[in-house]
N, C-alpha and C positions, 0 to 999 in steps of 0.2 A: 134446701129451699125449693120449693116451688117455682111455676111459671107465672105469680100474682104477690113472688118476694114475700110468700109466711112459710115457715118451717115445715118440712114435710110431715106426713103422720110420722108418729113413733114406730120402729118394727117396718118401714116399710125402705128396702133399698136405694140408694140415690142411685140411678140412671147414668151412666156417662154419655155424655151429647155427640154426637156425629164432629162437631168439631174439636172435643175434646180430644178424642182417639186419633183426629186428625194432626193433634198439637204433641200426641202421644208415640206416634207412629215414628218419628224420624228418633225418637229416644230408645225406642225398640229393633229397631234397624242398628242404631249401632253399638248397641250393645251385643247384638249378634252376631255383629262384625268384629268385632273386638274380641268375643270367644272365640268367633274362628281363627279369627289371626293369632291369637296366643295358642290355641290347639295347632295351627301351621306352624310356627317358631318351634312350639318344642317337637309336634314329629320330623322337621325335615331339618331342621336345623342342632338342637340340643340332642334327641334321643340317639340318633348315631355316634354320638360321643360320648354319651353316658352311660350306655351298655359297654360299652369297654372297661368300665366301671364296677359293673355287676357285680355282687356277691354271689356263691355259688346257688345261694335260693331264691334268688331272684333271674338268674338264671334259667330255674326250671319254669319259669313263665314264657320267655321267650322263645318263640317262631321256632322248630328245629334246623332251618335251613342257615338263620343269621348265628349261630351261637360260637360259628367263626370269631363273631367280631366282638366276643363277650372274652377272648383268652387270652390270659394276661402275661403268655410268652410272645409279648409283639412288641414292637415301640412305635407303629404306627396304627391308626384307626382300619384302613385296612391292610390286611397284609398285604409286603412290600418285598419283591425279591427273597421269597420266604424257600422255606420246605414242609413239605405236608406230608406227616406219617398218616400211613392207611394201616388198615387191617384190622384185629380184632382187639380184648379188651386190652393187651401187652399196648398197644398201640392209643387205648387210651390213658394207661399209665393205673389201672385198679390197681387193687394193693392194699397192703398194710396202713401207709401214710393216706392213701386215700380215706380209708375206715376211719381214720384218726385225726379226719383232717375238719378245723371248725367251719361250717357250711355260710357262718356268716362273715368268710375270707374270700378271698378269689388268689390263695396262696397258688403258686403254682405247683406241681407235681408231676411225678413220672418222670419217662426219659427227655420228654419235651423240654420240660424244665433246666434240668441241666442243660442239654444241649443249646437252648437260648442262652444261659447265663454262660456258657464257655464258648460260645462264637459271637455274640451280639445283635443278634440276625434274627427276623423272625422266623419262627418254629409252630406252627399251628397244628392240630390231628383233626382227622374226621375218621378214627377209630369208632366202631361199631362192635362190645361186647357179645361175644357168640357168634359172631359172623364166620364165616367158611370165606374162601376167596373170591365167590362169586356175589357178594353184597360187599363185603370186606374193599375189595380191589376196586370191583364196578357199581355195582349198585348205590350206592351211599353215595362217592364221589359226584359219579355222571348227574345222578339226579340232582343233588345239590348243584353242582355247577351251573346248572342246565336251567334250575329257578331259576339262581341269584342273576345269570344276566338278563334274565327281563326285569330286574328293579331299572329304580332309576341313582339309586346312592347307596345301594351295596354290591356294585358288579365286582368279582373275586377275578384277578389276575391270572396267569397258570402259573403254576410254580416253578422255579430256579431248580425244584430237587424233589423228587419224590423218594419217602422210604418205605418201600413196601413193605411192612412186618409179617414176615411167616412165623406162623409158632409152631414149632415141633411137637407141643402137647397134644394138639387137639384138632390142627386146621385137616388135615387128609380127612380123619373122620366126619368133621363137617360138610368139607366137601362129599365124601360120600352120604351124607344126607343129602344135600342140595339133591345130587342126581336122581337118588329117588322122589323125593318129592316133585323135581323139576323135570324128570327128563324122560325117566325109564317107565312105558307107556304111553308118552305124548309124544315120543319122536322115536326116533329109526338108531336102535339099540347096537345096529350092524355100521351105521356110518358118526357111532361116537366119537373118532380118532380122524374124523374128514375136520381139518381147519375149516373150512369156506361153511361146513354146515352147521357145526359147534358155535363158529362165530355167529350165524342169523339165529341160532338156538341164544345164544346171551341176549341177543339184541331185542326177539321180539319177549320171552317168556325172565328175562333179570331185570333189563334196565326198564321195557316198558310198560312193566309190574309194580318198578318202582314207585310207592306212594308220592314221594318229592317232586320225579320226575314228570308222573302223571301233573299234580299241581301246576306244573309247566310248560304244559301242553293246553291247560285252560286258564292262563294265567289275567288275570283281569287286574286294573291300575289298583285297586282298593287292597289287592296284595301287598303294596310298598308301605301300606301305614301299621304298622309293625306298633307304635305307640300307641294306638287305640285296640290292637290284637291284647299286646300288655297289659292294658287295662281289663279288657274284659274277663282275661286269663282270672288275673290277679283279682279279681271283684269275684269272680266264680268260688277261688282254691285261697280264699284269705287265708281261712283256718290251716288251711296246709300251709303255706308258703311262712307263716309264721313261726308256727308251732310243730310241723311235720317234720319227723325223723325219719333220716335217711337211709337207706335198707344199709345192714351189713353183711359183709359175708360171712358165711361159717364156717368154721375151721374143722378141717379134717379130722375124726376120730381116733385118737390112738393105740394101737394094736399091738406093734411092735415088730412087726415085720421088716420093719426096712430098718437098716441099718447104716450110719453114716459118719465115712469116719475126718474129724478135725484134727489136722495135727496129733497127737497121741491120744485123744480121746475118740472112744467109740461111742453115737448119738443117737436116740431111738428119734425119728422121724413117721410124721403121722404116715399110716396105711392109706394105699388107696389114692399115692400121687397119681400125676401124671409123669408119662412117657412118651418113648418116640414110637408111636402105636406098633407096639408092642405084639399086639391081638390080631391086627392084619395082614391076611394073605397078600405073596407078593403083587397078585393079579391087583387087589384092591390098591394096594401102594399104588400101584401104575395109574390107576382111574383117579386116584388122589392127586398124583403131580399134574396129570392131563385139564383135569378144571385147575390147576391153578396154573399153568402155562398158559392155557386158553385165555385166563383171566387178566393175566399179565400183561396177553399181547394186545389183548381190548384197551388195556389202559395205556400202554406204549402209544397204540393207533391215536386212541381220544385226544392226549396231551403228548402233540410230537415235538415239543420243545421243551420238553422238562426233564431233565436227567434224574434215571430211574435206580434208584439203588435198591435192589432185593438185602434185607436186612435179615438174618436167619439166628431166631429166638428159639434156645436148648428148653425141653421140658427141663423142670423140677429134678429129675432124675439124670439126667445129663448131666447137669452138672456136679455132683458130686462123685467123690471115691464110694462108692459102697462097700461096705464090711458084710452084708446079708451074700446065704449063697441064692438065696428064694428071695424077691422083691411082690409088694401089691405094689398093683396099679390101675388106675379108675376105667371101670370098663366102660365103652362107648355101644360096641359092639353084641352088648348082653355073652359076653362069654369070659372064659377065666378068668380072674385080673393077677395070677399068680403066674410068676414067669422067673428063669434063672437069670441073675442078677448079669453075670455074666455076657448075657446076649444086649447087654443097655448100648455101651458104648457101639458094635459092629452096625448096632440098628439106627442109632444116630448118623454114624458116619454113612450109612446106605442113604441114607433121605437126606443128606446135608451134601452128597453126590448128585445125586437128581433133582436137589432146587439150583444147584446152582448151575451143572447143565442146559435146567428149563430157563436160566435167568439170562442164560448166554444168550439160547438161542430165539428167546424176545429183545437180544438187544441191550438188555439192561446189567449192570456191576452186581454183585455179589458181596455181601462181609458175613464172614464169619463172624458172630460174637462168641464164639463155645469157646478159644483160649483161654479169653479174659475172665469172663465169668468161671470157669474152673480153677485158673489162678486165685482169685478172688475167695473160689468155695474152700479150698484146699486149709484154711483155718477159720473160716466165719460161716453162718449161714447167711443166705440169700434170699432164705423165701421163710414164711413163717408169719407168727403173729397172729391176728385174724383173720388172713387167709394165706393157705399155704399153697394157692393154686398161682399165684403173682408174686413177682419179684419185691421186696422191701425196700427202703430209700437207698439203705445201701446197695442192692442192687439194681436198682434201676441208676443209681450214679455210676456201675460199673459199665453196665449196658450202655448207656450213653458215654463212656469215653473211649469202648471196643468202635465205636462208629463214628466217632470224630473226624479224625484222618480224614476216613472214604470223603465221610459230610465235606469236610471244609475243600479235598483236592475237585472235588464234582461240583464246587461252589465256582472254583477256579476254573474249571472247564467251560461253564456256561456262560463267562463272560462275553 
């Protein structure tokens, strides 16, 4: 209608009046307010409860700093009086059961898994696939930590126990990548073995490289709403997060060179495992244990309340008898990967000597798991399936009860 009360033309828009909008306004007001407040309820209230929740693909949405609080070897929202394995992917628990595991579970897995279910306690990793000791030990941890306490409702406790996972497969050799990439050329090649220079070498060119740790260096409040990160995530990667499959691993080639013997059967075993670097000069071994003692005592320093256990994980070849008098083994080094089989065992026990030397004299406990696990191999296999570079459910359940003990007497110590 008009201003003389007859109908407007046809096609022409009604107007809304100045007091209309004015009658409209406090409708639109809280209606804004009531978004807000339902967006406030569930990020600060509901979503830190409900990622505990997560299935493994919903998971891959989430922040990498919170996916602590996504693991469902815990019983509380955050971890409580827990232990945190570090180290590489052993430490995340990859594997067979992992390859096989349905993404739309949040089942547990790896040594974590047991270890929660056979002490009660929580058990959380910030295991870091392909890590060497110097992302592995420091990097990963520190940064993360180092966000999470400028939240305001995810700040992480230190832990009751730390397990440092070494793997005899492959960490030396990564360590000797680290240095070159990190070190050899950018610093003083003659005071490698200087503590006090090694350590500011971690501090400025490891930890404050760290992507996480940077993030927590410019941490701003809009960092804490994690539930609107998820959403965005998730609105970007639908089509992934619903329908995207999870990489698997490949399994090693069969050739037939290795040889391994069960109980009275002899077992061809893919070529081209892994060993206890096998290819490396002793001078290299030396450089090997040096970042990871240095790494060690970075993290002893970081968290001086947390009782440190060095956990020392046998390659692939360690733990078996071998029948071959020739073994392959995956070269790191680009150089032969054929060696006599004979030398497997002497070069284990040399580097399962010098980590735990280096464990001492950072302070920290020592376990052996290479008993158990050879008990174990001596009629089963351990590794296998879709990837023969990782322990299988059965071993990672033997792995996690070679560490119980230490775990639960260093639980008792920290009271």
């Amino acid at each position: 209608m008009n201003e003389n009360g007859r109908p407007a033309p046809r096609g022409r828009k009604a107007r809304l009046s100045a007091p209309g909008l004015a009658a409209l306004a406090p409708r639109l007001a809280l209606s804004a307010g009531s978004l807000l407040f339902a967006y406030a309820l569930v990020e600060f209230a509901v979503f830190p409860f409900a990622i505990a929740h997560f299935s493994y693909k919903l998971q891959w949405r989430v922040d990498l700093p919170f996916l602590v609080f996504c693991q469902s070897t815990k019983t509380h929202r955050a971890p409580k009086d827990y232990a945190l394995i570090l180290g590489d992917s052993y430490a995340v628990g990859l594997g067979e059961q992992w390859d096989n595991l349905n993404r739309w579970t949040r089942q547990a897995f790896g040594s974590q898994a047991v270890l929660h279910a056979r002490t009660g306690r929580d058990i959380i990793t910030m295991g870091h696939a392909g890590a060497g000791s110097l992302g592995g030990l420091v990097a990963d941890p520190v940064g993360k930590f180092e966000f999470l306490k400028k939240t305001v409702l995810y700040k992480l406790s230190e832990p009751k126990v730390v397990l440092a996972y070494f793997y005899e497969g492959n960490d030396l050799d990564n360590n000797l990548r680290d240095l070159g990439n990190r070190y050899l050329g950018k610093y003083d090649e003659a005071r490698l073995h200087d503590p006090a220079y090694f350590k500011e070498f971690i501090r400025k060119a490891v930890v404050e490289e760290d992507d996480t740790f940077r993030r927590s260096r410019r941490f701003h409040l809009d960092q804490n709403l994690i539930f609107w990160k998820f959403v965005k995530s998730s609105s970007r990667k639908l089509w992934e997060v619903l329908s995207g499959a999870a990489p698997q691993a490949q399994a090693a080639t069969l050739f037939g060179a290795n040889l391994v013997r069960l109980g009275p059967r002899v077992v061809a075993v893919p070529d081209r495992l892994q060993g206890p670097s096998l290819e490396m000069t002793p001078e290299e071994v030396k450089r090997g244990v040096h970042v990871f003692e240095q790494s060690l005592r970075y993290l002893r320093e970081y968290l001086p309340r947390s009782r440190i256990l060095v956990v020392y994980v046998p390659a692939p070849l360690s733990c078996y008898e071998l029948a071959s008098d020739w073994i392959s083994v995956e070269p790191y080094l680009e150089r032969t990967p054929y060696h006599e089989a004979r030398k497997v065992r002497p070069r284990s026990d040399h580097i399962a000597g010098l980590i735990r030397e280096a464990a001492g004299r950072a302070g920290c406990g020592f376990v052996d798991t290479r008993p158990a696990l050879r008990l174990q191999a001596r009629n089963k296999l351990l590794h296998g399936g879709t990837d023969w570079k990782h322990l299988t459910r059965v071993g990672y359940a033997a792995l996690a009860e070679a560490i119980l003990p230490d775990l639960e007497r260093a639980f008792r110590e920290t009271r």
